[in-house]
Backbone as a ProteinNet text record, in pm:
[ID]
protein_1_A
[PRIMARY]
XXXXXXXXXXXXXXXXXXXXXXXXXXXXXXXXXXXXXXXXXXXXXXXXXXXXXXXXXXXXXXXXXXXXXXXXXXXXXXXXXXXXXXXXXXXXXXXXXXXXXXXXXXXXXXXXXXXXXXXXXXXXXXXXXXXXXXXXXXXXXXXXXXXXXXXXXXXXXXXXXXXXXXXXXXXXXXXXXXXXXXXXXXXXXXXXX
[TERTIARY]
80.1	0	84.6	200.4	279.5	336.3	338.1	388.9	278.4	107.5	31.6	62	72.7	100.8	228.3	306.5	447	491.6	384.8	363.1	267.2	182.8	84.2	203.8	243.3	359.2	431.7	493.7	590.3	539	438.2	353.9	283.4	241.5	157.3	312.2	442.3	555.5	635.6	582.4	698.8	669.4	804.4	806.4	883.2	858.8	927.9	918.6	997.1	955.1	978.9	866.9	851.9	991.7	991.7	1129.7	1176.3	1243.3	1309.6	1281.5	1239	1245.8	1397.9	1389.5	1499.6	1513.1	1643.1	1696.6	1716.4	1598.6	1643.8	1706.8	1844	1934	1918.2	1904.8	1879.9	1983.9	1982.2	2112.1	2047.6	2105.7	2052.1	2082.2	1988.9	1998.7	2031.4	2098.6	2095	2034.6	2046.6	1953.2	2003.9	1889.4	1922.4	1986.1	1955.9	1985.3	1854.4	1790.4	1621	1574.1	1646.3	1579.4	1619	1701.3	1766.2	1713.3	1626.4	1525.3	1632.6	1768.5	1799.9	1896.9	1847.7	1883.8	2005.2	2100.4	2256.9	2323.7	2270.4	2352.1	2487.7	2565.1	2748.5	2794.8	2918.5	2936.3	3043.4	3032.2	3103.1	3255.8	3363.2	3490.7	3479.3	3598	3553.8	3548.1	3446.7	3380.4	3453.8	3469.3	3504.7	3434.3	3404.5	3306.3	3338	3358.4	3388.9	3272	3348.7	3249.4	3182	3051.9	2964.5	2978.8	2925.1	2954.9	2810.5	2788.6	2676.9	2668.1	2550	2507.8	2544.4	2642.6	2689.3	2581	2458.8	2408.2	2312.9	2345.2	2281.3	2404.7	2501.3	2565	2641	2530.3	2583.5	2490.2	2453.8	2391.2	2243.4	2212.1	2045.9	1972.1	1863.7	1776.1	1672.3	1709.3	1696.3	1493.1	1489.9	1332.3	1316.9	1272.7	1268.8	1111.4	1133.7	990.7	914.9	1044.3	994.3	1147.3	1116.8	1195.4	1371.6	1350.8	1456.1	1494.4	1465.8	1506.6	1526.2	1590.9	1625.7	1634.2	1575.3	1585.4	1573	1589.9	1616.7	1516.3	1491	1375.9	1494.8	1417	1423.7	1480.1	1378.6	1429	1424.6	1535.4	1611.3	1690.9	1777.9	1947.5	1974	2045.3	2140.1	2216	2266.9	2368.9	2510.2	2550.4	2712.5	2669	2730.9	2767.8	2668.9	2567.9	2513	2580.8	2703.5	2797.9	2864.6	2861.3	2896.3	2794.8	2701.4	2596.7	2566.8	2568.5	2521.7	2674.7	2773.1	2890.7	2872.2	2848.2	2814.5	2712.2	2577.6	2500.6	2511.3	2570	2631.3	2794.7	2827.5	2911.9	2854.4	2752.1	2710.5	2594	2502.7	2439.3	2504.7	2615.7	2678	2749.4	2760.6	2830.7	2667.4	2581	2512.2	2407.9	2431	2379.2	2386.8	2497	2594.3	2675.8	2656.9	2703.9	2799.2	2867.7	3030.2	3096.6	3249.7	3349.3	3391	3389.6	3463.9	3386.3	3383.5	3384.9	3407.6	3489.7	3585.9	3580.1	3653.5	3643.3	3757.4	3783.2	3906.8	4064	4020.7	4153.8	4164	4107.4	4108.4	4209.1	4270.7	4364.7	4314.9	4225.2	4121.5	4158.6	4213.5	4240.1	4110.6	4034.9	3913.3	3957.2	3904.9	3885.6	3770.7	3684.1	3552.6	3529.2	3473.3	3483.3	3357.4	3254.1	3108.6	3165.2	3121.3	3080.4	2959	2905.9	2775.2	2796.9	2684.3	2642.8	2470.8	2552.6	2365.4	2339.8	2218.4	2172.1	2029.2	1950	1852.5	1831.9	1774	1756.7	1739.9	1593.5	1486.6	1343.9	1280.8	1138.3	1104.3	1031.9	918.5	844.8	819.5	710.5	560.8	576.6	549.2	438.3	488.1	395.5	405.2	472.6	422.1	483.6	613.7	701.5	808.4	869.9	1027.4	1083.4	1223.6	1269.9	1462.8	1450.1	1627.5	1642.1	1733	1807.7	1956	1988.1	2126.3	2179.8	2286.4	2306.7	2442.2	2467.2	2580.2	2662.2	2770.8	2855.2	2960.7	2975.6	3049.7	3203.3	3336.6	3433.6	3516.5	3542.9	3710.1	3828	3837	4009.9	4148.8	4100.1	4270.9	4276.4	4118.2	4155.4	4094.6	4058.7	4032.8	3918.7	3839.8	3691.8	3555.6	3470.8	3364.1	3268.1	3212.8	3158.7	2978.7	2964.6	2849	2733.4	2642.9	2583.1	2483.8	2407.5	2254.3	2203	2095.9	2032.2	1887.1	1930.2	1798.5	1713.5	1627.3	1521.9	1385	1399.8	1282.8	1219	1042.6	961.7	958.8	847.1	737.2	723.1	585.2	481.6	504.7	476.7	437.6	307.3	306.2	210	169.8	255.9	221.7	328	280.2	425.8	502.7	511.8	616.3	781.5	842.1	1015.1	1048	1020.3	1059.2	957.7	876.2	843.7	926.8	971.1	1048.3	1147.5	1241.2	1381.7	1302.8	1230.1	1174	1186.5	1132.2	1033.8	1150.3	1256	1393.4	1478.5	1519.6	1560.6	1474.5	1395.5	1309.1	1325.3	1305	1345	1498.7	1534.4	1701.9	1742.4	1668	1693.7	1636.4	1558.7	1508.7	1610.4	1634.5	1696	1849.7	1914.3	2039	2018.4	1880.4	1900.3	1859.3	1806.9	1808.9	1960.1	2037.3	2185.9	2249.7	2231.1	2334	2281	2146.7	2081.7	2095.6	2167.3	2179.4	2356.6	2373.2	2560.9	2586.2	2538.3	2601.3	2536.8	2416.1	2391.8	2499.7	2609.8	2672.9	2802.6	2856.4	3024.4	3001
-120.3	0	127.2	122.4	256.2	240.1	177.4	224.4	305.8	264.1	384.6	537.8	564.2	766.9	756.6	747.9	737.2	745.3	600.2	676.3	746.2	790.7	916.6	1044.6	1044.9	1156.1	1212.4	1078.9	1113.1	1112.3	1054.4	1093.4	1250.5	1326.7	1409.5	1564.7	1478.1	1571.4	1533.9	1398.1	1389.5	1465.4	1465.7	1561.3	1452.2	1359.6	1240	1249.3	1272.2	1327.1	1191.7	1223.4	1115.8	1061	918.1	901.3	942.9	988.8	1018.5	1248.1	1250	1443.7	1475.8	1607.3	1615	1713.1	1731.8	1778	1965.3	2017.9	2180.1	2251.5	2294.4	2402.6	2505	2560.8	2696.3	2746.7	2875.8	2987.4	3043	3114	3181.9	3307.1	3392.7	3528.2	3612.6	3721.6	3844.3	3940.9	4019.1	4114.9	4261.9	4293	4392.3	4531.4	4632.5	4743.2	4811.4	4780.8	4800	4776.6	4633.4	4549.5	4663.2	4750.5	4829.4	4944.2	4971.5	5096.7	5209.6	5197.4	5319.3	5372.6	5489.2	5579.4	5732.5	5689	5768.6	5729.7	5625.9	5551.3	5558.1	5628.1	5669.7	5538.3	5535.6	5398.1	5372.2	5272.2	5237.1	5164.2	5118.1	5104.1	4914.9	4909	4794.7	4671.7	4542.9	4465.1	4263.4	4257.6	4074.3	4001.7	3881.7	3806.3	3637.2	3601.9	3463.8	3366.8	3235	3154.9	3093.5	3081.7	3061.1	2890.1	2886.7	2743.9	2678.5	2541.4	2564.2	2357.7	2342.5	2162.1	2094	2042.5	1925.4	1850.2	1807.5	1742.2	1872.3	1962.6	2072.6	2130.4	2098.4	2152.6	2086.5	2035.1	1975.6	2076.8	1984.6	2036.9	1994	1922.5	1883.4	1978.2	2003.1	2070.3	2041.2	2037.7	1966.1	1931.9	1871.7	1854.8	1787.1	1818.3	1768.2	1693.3	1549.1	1498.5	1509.5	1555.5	1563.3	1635.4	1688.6	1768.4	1692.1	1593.3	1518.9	1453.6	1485.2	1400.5	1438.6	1405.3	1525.8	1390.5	1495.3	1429.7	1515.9	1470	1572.1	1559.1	1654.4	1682.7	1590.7	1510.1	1436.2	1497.5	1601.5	1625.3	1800.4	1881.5	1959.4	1981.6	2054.3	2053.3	2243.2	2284.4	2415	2374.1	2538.8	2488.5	2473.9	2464.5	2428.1	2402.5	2378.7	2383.2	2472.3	2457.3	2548.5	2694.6	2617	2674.4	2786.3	2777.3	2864.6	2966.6	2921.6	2965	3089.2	3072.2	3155.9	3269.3	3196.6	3319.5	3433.3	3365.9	3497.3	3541	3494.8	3634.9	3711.1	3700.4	3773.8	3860.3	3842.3	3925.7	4036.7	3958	4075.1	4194.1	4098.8	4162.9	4311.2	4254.8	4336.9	4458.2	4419.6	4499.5	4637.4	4538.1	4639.7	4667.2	4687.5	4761.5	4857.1	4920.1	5061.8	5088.3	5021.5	5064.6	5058.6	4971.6	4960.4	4974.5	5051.9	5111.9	5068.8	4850.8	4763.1	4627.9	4559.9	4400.4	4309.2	4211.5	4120.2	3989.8	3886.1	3730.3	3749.6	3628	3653.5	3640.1	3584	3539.8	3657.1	3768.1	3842.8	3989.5	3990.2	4068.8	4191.5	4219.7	4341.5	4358.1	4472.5	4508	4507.1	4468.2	4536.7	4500.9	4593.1	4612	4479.8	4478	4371.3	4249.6	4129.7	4007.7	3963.7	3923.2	3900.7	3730.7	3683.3	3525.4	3487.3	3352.2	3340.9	3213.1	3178.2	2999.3	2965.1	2882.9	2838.5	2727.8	2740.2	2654.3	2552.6	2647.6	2570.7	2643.2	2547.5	2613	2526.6	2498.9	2360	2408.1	2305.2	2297.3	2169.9	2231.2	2153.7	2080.9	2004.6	1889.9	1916.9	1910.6	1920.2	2059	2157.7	2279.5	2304.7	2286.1	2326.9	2437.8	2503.2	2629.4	2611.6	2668.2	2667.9	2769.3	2730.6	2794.7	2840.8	2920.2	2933.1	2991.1	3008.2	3046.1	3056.1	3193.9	3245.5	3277.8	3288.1	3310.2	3356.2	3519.4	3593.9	3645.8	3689.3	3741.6	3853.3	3939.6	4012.6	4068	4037.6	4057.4	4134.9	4197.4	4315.9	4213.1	4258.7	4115.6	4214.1	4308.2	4377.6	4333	4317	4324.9	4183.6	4096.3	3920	3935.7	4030.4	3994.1	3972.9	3934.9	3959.4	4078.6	4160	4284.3	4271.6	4198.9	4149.2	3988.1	3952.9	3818.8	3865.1	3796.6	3798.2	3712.6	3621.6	3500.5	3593.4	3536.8	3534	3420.2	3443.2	3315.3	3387.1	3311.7	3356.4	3173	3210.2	3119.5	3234	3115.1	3146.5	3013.5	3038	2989	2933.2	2856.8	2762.4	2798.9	2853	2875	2757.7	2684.3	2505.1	2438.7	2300.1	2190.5	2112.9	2210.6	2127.6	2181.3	2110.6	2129.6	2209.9	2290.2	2388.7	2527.9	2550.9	2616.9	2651.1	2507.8	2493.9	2596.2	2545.3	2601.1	2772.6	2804.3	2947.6	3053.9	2914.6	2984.5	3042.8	2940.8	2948.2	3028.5	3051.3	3177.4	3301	3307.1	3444.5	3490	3415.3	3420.9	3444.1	3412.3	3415.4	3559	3618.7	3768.4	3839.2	3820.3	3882.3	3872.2	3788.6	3760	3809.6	3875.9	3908.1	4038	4123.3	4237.4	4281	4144	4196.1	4171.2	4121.2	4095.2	4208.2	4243.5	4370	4533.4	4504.1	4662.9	4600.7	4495.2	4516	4469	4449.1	4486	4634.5	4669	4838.8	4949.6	4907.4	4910.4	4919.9	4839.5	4771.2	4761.5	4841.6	4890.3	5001.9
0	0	0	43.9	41.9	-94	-155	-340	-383	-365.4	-448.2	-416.9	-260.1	-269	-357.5	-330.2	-413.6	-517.6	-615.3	-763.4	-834.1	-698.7	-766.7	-738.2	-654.8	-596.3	-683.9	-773.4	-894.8	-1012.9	-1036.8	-1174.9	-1179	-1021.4	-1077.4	-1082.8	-1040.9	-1100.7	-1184	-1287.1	-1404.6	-1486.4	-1545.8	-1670.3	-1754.4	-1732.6	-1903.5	-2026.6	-2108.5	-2255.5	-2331.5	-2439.6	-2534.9	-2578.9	-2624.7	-2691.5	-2791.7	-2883.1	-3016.3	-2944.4	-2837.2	-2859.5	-2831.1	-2855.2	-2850.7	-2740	-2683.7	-2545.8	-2551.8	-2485	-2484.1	-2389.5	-2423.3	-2338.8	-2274.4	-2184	-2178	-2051.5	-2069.5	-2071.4	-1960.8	-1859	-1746.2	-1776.2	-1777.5	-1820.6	-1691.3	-1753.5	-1665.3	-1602.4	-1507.3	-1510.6	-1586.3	-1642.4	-1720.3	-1693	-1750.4	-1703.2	-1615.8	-1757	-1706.9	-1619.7	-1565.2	-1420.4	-1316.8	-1290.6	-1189	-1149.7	-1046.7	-1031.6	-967.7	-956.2	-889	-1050.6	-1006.4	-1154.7	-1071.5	-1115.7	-1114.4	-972.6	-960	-861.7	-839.8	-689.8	-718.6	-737.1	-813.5	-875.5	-769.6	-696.7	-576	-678.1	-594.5	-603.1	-695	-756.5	-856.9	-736.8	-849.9	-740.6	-817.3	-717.5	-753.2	-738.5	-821.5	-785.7	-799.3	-706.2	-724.4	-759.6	-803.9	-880	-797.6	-779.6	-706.9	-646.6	-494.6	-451.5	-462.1	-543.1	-557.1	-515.9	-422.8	-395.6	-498.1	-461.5	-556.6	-610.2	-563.7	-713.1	-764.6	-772	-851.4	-936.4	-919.6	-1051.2	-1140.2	-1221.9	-1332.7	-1417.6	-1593.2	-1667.6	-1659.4	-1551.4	-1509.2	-1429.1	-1491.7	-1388.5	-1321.7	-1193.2	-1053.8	-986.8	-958.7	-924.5	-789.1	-715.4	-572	-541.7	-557.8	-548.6	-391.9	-265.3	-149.3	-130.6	-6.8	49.7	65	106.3	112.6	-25	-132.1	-241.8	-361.5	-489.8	-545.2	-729.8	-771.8	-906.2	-1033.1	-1155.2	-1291.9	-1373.5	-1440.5	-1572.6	-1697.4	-1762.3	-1883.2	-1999	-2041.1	-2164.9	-2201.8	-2060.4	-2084.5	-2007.2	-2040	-1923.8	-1973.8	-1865.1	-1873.2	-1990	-2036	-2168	-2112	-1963.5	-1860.1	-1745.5	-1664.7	-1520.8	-1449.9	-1380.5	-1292	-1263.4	-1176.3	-1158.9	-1216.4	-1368.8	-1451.1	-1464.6	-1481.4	-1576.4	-1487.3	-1335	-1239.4	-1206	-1247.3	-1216.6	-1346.2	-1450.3	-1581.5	-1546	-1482.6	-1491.3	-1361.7	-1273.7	-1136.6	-1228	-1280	-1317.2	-1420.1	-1541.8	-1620.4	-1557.7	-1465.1	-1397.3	-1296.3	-1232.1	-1191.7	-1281.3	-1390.8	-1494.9	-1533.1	-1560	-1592.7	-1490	-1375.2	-1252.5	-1292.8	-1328.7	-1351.8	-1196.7	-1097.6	-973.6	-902.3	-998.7	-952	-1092.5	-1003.7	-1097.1	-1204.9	-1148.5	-1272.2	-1218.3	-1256.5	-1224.5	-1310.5	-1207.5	-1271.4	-1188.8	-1228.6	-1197.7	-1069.9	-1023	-904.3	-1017.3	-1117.8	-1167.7	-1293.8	-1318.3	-1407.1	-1405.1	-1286.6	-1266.4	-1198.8	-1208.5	-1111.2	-949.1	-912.5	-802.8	-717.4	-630.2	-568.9	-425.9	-311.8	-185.9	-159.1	-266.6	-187.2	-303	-279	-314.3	-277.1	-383.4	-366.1	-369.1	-285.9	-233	-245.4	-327.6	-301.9	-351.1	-206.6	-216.7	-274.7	-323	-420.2	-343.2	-236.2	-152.8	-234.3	-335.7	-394	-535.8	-622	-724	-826.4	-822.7	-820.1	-864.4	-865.4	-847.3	-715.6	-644.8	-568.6	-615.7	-611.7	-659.2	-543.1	-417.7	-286.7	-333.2	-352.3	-381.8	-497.6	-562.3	-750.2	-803.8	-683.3	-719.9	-791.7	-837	-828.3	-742.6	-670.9	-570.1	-581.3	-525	-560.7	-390.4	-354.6	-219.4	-246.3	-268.7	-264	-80.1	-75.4	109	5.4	31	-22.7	89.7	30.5	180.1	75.4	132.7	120.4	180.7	114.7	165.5	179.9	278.4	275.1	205.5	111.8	71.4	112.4	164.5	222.3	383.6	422.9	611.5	615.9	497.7	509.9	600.7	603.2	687.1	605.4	684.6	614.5	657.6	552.3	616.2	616.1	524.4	552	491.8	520.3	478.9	459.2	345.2	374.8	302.9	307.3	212	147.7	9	-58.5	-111.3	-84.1	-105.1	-196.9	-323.3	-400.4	-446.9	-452.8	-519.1	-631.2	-716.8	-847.8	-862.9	-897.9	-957.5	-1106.8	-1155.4	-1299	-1357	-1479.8	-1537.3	-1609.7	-1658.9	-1705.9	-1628.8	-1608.1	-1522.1	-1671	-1745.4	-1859.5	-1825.3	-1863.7	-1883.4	-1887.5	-2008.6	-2056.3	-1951.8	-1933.4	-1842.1	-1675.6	-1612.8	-1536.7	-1559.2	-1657.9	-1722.3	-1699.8	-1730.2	-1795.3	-1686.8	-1569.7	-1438.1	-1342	-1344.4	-1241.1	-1333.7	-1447.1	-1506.4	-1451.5	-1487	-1453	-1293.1	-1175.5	-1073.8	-1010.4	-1106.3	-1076.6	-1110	-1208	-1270.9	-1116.5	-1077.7	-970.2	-840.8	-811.7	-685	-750.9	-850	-885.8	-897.6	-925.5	-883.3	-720.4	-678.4	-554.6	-430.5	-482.1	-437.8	-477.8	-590.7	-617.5	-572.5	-549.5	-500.7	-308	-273.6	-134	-107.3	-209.8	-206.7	-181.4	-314.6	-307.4	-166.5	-120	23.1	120.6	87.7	245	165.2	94.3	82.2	22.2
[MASK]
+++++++++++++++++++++++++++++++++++++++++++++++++++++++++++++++++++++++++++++++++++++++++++++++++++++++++++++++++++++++++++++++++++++++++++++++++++++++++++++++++++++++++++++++++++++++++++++++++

């Protein structure tokens, strides 16, 4: 009797694609310029951004589905076009680029002098099965790299909603959310240096 909840559980969150489809990529976008409501913002001192630390089984090229809180599984038939990992250090750098709010930004290995060093751990960044969201949770920290401290932390945690439970919607839903929660990291960076 405990196999029927179980595979109603995972049927009413598969996303299995027919055999012979084919596999769609998608790119994690930035936030824009547009996305940025503060207008002539002083452009604070250039900013570093290291490559994001992100749950080992979330960074590959699968995108992640959690049939229960404790458990963790992948959509069928689409994947990121790299590494989680990657995908989330380019749009934290371009995002940051086009804030307008800092002087320069650059990688750690790009030769860029900066006073501060954006850290950020990717704790989730999924869909729920459980409620029907997708979810991301950044926990960022901010560093002095001349006095090796940290000057400040703060976690972000964003849902949204699914307008359909297909694949490609998924992919759509956690991009779109991710633009959000990257201008909300960089309008509470430049806050706090």
């Amino acid at each position: 009797m405990r196999v029927l909840p179980l595979v109603l559980l995972l049927a009413a969150c598969s996303l299995v694609p027919d055999p012979g489809d084919r596999i769609d990529r998608f790119l994690i976008s930035p936030a824009t310029t547009a996305d940025f409501k503060r207008v002539g913002a002083v452009k604070k001192s250039p900013l570093l951004i290291e490559t994001p630390g992100v749950y080992a089984p979330l960074d590959n090229t699968r995108i992640a589905l959690k049939p229960t809180p404790s458990t963790i599984d992948y959509i069928a038939d689409v994947e990121w076009a790299d590494r989680l990992s990657t995908l989330i250090h380019e749009s934290l750098i371009q995002s940051a680029q086009n804030s307008g709010f800092f002087e320069a930004v650059g990688r750690m290995n790009s030769g860029l002098q900066s006073k501060h060093l954006l850290v950020v751990d990717v704790r989730k960044f999924d869909k729920s099965c459980a409620d029907g969201v997708v979810e991301i949770e950044y926990f960022a920290q901010v560093m002095d790299t001349q006095e090796r401290r940290i000057l400040a932390s703060k976690s972000f945690v964003l849902t949204g909603d699914l307008k359909e439970n297909t694949a490609t919607d998924v992919a759509q839903a956690l991009n779109q959310i991710n633009k959000q929660s990257l201008v909300q990291v960089m309008e509470w960076l430049v806050s706090v240096i």
